[in-house]
C-alpha positions in Angstrom: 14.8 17.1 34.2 13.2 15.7 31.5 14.5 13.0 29.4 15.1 13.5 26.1 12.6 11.8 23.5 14.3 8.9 21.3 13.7 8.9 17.3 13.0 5.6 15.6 16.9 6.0 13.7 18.8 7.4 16.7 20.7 3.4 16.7 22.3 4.3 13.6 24.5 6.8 15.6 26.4 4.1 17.0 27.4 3.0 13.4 27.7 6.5 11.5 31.6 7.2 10.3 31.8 3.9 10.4 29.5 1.5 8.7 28.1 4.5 6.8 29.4 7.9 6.0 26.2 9.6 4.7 23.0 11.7 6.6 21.1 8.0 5.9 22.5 4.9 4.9 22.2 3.2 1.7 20.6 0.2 1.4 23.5 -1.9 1.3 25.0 0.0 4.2 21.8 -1.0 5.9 22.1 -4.8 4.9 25.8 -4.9 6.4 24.4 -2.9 9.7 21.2 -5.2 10.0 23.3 -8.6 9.4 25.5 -7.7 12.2 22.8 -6.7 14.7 20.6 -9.6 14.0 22.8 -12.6 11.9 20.3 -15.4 13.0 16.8 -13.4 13.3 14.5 -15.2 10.3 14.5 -12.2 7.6 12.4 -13.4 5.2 9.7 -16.0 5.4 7.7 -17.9 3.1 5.1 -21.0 2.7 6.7 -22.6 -0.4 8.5 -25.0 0.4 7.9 -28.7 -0.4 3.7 -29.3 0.8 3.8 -25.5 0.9 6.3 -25.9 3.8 7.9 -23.2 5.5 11.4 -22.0 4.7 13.0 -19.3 6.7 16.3 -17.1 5.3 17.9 -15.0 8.0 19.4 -12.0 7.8 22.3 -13.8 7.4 21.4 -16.2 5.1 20.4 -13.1 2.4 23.7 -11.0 3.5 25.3 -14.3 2.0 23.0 -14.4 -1.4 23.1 -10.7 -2.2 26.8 -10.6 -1.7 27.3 -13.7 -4.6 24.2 -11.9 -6.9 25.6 -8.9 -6.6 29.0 -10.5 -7.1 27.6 -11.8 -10.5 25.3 -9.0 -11.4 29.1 -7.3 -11.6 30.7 -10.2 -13.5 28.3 -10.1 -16.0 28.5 -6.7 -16.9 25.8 -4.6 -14.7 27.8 -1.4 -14.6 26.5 1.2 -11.4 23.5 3.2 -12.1 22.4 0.1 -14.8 18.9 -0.9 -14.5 17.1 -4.6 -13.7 13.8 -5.0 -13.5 12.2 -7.9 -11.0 8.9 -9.3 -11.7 6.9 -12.0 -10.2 4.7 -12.7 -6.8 5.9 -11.8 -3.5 9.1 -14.2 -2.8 11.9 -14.2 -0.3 13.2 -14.4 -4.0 11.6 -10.8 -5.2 13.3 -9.1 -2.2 16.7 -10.7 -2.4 16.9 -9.9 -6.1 15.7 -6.0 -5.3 18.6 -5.8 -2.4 21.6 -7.5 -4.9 20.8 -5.2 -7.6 21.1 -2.1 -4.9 24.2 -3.7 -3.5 25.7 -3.9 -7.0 25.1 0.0 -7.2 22.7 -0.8 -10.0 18.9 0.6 -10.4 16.2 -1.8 -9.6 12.8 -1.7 -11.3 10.0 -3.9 -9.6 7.1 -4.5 -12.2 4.0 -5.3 -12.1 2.9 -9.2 -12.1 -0.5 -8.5 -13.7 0.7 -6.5 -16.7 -0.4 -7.1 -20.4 1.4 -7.9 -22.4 1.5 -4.8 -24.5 2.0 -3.0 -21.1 5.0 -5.1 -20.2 6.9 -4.4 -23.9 6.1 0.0 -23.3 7.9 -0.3 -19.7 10.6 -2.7 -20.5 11.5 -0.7 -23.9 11.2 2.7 -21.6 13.7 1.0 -18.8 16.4 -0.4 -21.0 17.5 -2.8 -18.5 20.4 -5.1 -18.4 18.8 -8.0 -17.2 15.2 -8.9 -15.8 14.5 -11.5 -13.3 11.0 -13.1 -13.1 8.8 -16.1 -12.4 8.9 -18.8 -15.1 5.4 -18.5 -16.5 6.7 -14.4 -17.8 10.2 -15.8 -19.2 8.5 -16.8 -22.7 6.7 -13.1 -22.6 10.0 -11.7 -22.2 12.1 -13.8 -24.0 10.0 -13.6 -27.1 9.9 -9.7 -27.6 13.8 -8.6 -26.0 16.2 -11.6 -27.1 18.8 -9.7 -26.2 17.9 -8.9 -22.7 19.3 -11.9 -20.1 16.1 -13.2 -18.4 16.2 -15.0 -14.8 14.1 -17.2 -12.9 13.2 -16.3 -9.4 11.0 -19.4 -8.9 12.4 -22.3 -10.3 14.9 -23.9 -8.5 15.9 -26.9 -11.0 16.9 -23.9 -13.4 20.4 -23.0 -13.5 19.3 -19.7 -14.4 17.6 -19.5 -10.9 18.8 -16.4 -8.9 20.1 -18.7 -5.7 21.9 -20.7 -8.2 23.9 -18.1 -10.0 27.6 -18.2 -8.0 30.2 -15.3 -9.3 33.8 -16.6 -10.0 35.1 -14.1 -7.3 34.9 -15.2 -3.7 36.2 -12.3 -1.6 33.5 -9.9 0.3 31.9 -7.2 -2.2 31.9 -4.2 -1.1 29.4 -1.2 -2.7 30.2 2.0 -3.6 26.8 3.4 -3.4 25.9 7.1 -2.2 22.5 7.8 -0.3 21.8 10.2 -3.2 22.0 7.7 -5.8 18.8 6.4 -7.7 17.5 3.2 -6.2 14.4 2.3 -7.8 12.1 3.9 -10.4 8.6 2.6 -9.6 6.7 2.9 -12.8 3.1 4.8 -11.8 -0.1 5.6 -13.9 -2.4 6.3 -10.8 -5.8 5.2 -11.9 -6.4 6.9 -15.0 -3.0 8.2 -17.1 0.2 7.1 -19.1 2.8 5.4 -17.1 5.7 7.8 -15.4 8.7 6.2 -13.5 9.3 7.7 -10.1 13.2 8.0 -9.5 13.7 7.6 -5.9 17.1 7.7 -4.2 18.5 5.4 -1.5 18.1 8.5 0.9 14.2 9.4 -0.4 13.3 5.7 0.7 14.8 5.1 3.9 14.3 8.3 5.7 10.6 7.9 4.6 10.7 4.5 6.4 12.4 6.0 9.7 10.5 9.4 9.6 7.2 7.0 9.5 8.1 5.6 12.3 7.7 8.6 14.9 3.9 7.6 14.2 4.1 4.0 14.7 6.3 1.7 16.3 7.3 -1.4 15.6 10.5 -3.4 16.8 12.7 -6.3 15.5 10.5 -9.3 17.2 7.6 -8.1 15.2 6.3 -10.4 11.7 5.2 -8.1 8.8 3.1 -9.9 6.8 3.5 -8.6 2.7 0.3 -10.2 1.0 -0.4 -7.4 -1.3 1.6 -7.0 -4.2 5.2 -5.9 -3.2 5.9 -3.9 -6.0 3.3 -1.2 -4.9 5.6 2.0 -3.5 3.3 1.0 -0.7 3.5 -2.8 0.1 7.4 -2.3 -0.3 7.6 0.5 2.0 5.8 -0.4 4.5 6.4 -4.4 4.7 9.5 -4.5 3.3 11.9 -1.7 3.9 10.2 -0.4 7.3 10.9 -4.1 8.4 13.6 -3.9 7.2 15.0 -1.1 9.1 14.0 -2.7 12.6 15.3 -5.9 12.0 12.2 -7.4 11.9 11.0 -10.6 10.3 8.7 -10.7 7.0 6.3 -13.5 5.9 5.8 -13.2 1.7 1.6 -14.1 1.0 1.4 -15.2 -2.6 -2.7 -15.5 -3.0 -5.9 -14.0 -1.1 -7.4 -17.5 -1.0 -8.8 -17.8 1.9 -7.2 -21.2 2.8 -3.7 -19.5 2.2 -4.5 -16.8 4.0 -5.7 -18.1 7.0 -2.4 -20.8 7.3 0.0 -17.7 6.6 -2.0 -15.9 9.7 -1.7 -18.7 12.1 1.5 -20.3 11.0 3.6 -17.2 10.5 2.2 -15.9 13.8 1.8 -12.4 11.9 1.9 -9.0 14.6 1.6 -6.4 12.1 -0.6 -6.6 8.4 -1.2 -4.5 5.9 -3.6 -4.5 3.6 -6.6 -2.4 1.4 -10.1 -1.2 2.9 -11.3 -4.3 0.4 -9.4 -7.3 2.2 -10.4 -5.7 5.9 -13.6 -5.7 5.0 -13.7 -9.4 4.5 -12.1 -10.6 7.3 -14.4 -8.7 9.1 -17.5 -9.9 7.6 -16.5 -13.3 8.6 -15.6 -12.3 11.9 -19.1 -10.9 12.4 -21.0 -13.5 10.4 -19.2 -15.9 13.4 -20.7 -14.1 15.9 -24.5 -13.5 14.4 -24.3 -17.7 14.3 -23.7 -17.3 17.9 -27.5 -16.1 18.2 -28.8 -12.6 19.4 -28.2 -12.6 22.7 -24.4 -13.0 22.1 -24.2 -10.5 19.4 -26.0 -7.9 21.5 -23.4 -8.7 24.3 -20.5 -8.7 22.2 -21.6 -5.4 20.5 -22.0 -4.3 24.0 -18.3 -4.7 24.7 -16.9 -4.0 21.6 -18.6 -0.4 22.5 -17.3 0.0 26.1 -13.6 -1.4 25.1 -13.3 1.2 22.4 -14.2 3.5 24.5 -12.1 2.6 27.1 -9.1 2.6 25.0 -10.1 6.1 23.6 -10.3 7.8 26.6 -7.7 6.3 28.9 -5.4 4.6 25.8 -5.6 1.3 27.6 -6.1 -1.9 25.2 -8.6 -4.4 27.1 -10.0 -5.5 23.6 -7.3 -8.4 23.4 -9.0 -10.2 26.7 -12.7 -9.6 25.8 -12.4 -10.9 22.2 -9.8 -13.6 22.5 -12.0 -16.7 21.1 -12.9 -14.5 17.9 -9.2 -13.3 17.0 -8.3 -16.5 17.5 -10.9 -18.4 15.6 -10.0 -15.5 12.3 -6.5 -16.5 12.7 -5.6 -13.2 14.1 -4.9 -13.1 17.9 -1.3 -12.7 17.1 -2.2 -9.3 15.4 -0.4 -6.3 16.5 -1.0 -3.6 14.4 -3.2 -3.4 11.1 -2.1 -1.1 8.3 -4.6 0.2 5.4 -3.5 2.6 2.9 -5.4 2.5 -0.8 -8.2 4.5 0.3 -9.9 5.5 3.0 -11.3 2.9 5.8 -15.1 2.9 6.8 -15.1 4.4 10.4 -17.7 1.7 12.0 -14.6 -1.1 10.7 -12.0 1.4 12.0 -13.9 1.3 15.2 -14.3 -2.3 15.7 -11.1 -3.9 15.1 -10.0 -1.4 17.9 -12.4 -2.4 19.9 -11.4 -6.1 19.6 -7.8 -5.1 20.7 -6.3 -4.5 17.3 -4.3 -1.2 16.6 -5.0 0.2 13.5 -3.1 2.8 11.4 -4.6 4.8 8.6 -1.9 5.9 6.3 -1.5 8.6 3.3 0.9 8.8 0.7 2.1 8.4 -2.7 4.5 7.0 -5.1 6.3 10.1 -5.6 7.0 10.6 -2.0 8.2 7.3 -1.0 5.3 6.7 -0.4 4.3 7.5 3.2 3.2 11.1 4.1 1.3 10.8 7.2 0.0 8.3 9.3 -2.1 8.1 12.2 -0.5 7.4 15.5 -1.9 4.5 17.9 -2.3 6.4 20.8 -3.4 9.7 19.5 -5.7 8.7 16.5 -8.1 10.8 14.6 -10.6 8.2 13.2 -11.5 11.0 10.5 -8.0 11.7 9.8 -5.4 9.9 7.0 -2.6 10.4 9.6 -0.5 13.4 11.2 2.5 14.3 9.3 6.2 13.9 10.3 6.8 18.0 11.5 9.8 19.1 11.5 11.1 16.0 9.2 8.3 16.9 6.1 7.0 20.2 5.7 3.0 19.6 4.7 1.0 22.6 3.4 -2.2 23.1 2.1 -1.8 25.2 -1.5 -4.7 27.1 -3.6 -7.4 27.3 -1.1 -10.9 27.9 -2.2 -12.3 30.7 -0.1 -15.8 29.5 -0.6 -14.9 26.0 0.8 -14.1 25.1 4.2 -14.0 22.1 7.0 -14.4 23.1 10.6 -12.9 26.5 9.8 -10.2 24.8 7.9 -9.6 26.3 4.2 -9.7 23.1 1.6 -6.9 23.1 -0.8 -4.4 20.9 -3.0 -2.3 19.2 -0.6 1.8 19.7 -1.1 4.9 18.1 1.0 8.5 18.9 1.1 10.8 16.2 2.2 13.4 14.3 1.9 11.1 11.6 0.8 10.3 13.9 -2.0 11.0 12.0 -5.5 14.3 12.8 -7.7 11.8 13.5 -10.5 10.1 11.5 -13.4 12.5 9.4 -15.7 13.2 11.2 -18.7 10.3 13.6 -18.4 11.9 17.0 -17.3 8.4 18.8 -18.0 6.0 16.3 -16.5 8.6 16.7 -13.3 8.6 20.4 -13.6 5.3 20.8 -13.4 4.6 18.8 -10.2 6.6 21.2 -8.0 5.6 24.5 -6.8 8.0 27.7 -7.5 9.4 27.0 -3.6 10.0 23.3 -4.2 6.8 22.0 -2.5 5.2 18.5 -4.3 1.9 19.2 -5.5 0.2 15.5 -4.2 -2.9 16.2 -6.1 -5.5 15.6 -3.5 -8.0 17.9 -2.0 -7.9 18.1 1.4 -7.2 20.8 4.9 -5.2 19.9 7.9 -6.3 20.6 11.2 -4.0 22.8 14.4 -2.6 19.7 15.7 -1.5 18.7 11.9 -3.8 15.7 10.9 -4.8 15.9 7.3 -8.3 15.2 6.6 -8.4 13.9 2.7 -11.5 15.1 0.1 -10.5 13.2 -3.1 -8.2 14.4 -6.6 -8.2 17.7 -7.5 -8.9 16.0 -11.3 -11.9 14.3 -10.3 -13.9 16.7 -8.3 -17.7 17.4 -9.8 -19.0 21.2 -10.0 -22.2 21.2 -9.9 -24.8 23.5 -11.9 -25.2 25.5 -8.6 -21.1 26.2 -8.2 -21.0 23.3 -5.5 -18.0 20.7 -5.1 -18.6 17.1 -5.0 -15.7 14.6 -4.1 -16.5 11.4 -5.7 -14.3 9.7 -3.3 -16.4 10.5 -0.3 -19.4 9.0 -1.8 -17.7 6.0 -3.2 -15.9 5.1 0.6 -19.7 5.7 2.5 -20.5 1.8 0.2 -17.5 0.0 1.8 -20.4 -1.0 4.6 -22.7 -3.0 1.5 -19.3 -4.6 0.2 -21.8 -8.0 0.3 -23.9 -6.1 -1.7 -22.0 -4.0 -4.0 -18.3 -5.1 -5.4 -17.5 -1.8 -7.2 -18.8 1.5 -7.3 -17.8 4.9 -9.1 -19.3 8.1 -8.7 -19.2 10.3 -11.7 -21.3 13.4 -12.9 -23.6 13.2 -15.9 -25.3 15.6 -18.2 -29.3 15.8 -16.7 -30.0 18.6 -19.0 -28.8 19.2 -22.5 -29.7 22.5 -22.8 -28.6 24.2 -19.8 -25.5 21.6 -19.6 -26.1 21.2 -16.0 -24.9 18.2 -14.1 -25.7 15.8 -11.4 -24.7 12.7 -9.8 -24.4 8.9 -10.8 -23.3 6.0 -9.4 -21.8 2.8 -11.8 -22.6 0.1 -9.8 -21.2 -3.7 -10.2 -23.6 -5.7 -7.9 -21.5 -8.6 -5.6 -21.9 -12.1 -6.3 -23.3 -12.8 -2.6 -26.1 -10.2 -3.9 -27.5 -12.5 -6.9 -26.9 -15.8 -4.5 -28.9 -14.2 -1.7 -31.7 -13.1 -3.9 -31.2 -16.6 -5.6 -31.1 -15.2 -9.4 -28.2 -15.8 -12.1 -26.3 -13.1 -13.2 -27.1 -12.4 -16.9 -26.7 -9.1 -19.7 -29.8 -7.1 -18.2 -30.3 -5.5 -15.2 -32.8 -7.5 -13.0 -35.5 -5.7 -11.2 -35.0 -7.2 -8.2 -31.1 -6.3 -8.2 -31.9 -2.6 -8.9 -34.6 -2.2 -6.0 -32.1 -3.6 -3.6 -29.4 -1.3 -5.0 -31.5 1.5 -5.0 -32.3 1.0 -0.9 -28.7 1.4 -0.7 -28.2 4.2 -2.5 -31.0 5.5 -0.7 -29.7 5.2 2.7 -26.3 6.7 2.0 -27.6 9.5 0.2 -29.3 10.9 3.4 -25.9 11.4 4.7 -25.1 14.0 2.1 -26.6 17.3 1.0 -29.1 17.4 -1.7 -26.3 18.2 -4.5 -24.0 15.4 -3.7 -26.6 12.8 -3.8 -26.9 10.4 -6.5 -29.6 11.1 -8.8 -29.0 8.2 -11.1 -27.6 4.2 -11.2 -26.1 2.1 -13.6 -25.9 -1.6 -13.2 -23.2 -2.5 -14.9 -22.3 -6.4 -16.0 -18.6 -6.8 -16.2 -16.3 -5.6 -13.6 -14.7 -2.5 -14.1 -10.9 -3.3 -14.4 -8.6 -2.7 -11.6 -5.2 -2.5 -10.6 -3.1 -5.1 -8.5 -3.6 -2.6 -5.6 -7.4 -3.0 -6.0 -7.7 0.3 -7.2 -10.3 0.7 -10.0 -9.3 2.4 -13.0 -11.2 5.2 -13.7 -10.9 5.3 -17.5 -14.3 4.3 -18.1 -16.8 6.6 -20.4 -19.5 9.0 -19.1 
């Protein structure tokens, strides 16, 4: 007899009817739940403390805060579905804040830190909130242009307006009144390139998508998330704050990318699972490697020697040896502790995909987006696809591919505008009944956006927006994303890239292919030159090798025919996405 398989969710049986009454619990339900299961586990973690010290809040500990913020949220006139927005870097602060104002059956609205100003007055003014809690160097910004809006600090301590400091008059237990179908948050989204939309998501759309993830990667309540990239990202929060969440497990708040912060956060907070952007592996891997080329050539050939046999150990047989062999290097980058790595953002460069699982390091390639929760699919551990985004959650998501092109195909597969139904599907866009309209298909399937086909054992394989795809003068797609992630390898080289099309002939209109390149400091240093206003000859040659090389990978009418060396930066977003508003 076989034994029935376990889901990621099937504890909260022993708590439904009583602790929660709905098909998923809210996220105050979840708090009570948690804080009895786990009262003294640390919950959230940071290095602020006095000499960056560590100070550890336990489940416990923020069971007892959100009840008196929430207690006050109340006193002070937060009525339920009432919005608060939170602003500010990742704190044990930030999270406690977005938990009260859910407890309090309010609406929370996370903000971007990095805003402009101007950007920060359109949200607010779209939101309407009843009160905004941020760090101290924002309270002037907000203070100045909505005097009538009660601002709070969320990292100043000596302020009486700081959120541990606020204490409601009423001391008996709070109890919320939430339903799982309730709004929770509205994360505010302009992609890469558009106006800002505000994603309504219900208590029910964000944790089911955090326990329907989970069929494709487990984690348990000893792990330590560690949420360095900014937590108000649909992503950062989903996957380092409410999956942890939902296990029980700890989380350690990164602040900065230095590299001194970093590496104390990895080795103090003895991090097992990370998440992060194709840009941040990148590094740590160039310094892991740049370690072992010191070591001279004989080690390097060895180590690339085992790096090859332990992956392909673990591919064929599943069995993790890298963890042994590579012991010295994880632990000299701070990372030996490190269970499972996490990228989402973009696509990851197979060859890094390849070594960190070599070295013993799990990694999962994820897919998703704001207005489903965010996660769609993600790739399992055991069973990974190193081409693949992930598998999706069958029979908990439905994921089909919609408006197949006849002429275009992978492997047999029809290519298509990939669409999901779910119950991590979005409530819609915040006051924008059209714009909501139009994302959903006549049978209620979310149109994503993205290109892409899905294979028989349902692993999607991604080709890049729908809006930015290139036809060429011949009838032929190009995905400008597929170019753009074959440079992750020549990050040293190359700090930005974007691949758009350009007129090569005005009279025919016909286009090709070019490639606006932002050349990497390490670039001018190694060739010893300064960065000035024009393009250096020596830059462009060695730009052009590169371009050179990866254009042999694609067919003649995807290659790029012509460079620009740009010298500014082309402006990104907190998720180190660029923004591709730039001009042809």
């Amino acid at each position: 007899m076989t034994k029935k398989q376990t889901l990621p969710w099937d504890f909260l049986q022993e708590f439904r009817g009583k602790d929660f009454k709905g098909e998923w619990p809210t996220f105050a339900e979840l708090l009570n739940i948690q804080s009895k299961r786990y009262p003294e586990r640390p919950f959230f973690v940071d290095f602020s403390g006095p000499s960056d010290s560590k100070r550890i809040f336990t489940y416990s500990d923020v069971y007892s805060k959100v009840q008196n913020i929430a207690k006050w949220l109340c006193e002070n006139g937060l009525k339920k579905g009432e919005h608060v927005i939170v602003t500010g870097k990742n704190s044990p602060e930030w999270a406690t804040v977005y938990l009260s104002v859910l407890y309090a059956n309010g609406i929370i609205i996370p903000l971007d830190n990095g805003l402009h100003e101007n950007e920060i007055i359109n949200l607010v003014s779209k939101s309407d909130p009843k009160f905004i809690f941020c760090d101290d160097e924002k309270k002037q910004t907000f203070n100045s242009n909505f005097k009538s809006i009660k601002t709070l600090s969320i990292n100043n301590p000596e302020s009486k307006d700081y959120v541990f400091n606020l204490m409601p008059k009423n001391k008996e237990t709070f109890t919320s009144d939430a339903n799982e179908n309730d709004t929770a948050a509205i994360l505010f989204t302009s992609g890469t390139t558009g106006n800002a939309k505000g994603v309504m998501l219900s208590h029910k759309n964000l944790i089911s998508d955090g326990y329907i993830a989970q069929q494709n990667f487990n984690h348990y309540s000893t792990d330590v998330f560690y949420a360095l990239l900014p937590i108000h990202h649909a992503y950062t929060m989903q996957a380092a704050f409410i999956n942890p969440f939902e296990t029980g497990a700890s989380i350690v708040f990164g602040k900065s990318m230095a590299v001194s912060k970093l590496m104390k956060e990895l080795k103090e907070g003895q991090i097992t699972v990370m998440l992060g952007v194709p840009l941040l592996y990148n590094k740590l891997l160039s310094g892991i490697n740049k370690g072992i080329k010191s070591k001279g050539p004989v080690i390097s050939i060895l180590l690339q020697l085992l790096s090859n046999i332990s992956f392909l150990i673990k591919k064929i047989t599943g069995k993790n040896i890298g963890k042994k062999l590579f012991k010295q290097v994880l632990q000299q980058a701070n990372i030996y502790t490190l269970r499972v790595a996490i990228c989402g953002g973009g696509p990851l460069a197979t060859s890094v995909f390849k070594q960190y699982n070599a070295m013993g390091i799990d990694f999962i390639q994820g897919y998703g987006l704001t207005e489903t929760s965010p996660i769609i699919a993600l790739n399992p551990v055991d069973k990974f696809k190193i081409q693949s985004v992930g598998k999706d959650f069958y029979p908990y998501e439905e994921v089909k591919i919609i408006n197949k092109n006849p002429l275009l195909s992978k492997k047999g597969f029809g290519i298509g505008e990939i669409a999901i139904k779910g119950p991590m599907v979005m409530q819609g866009y915040y006051n924008m009944p059209e714009e909501t309209k139009a994302m959903f298909t006549d049978d209620g399937f979310l149109k994503t956006g993205d290109l892409g086909w899905m294979d028989k054992d349902r692993y999607i394989m991604l080709c890049g927006r729908a809006k930015n795809v290139i036809v060429t003068s011949g009838g032929k797609n190009v995905y400008p994303e597929e170019i753009e992630d074959s440079f992750q390898l020549y990050f040293d080289s190359i700090q930005q890239i974007v691949v758009q099309s350009y007129i090569d002939n005005e009279e025919t209109k016909s286009e090709a292919i070019e490639a606006l390149i932002y050349p990497s400091d390490e670039l001018y240093k190694r060739l010893k030159i300064e960065r000035n206003n024009f393009t250096n000859d020596e830059v462009l040659d060695e730009i052009q090798e590169i371009v050179n090389k990866v254009n042999k990978s694609f067919q003649p009418y995807s290659q790029i025919s012509r460079i620009k060396i740009l010298d500014k930066p082309l402006e990104m977003t907190t998720s180190q996405k660029i923004k591709r508003n730039y001009n042809k």
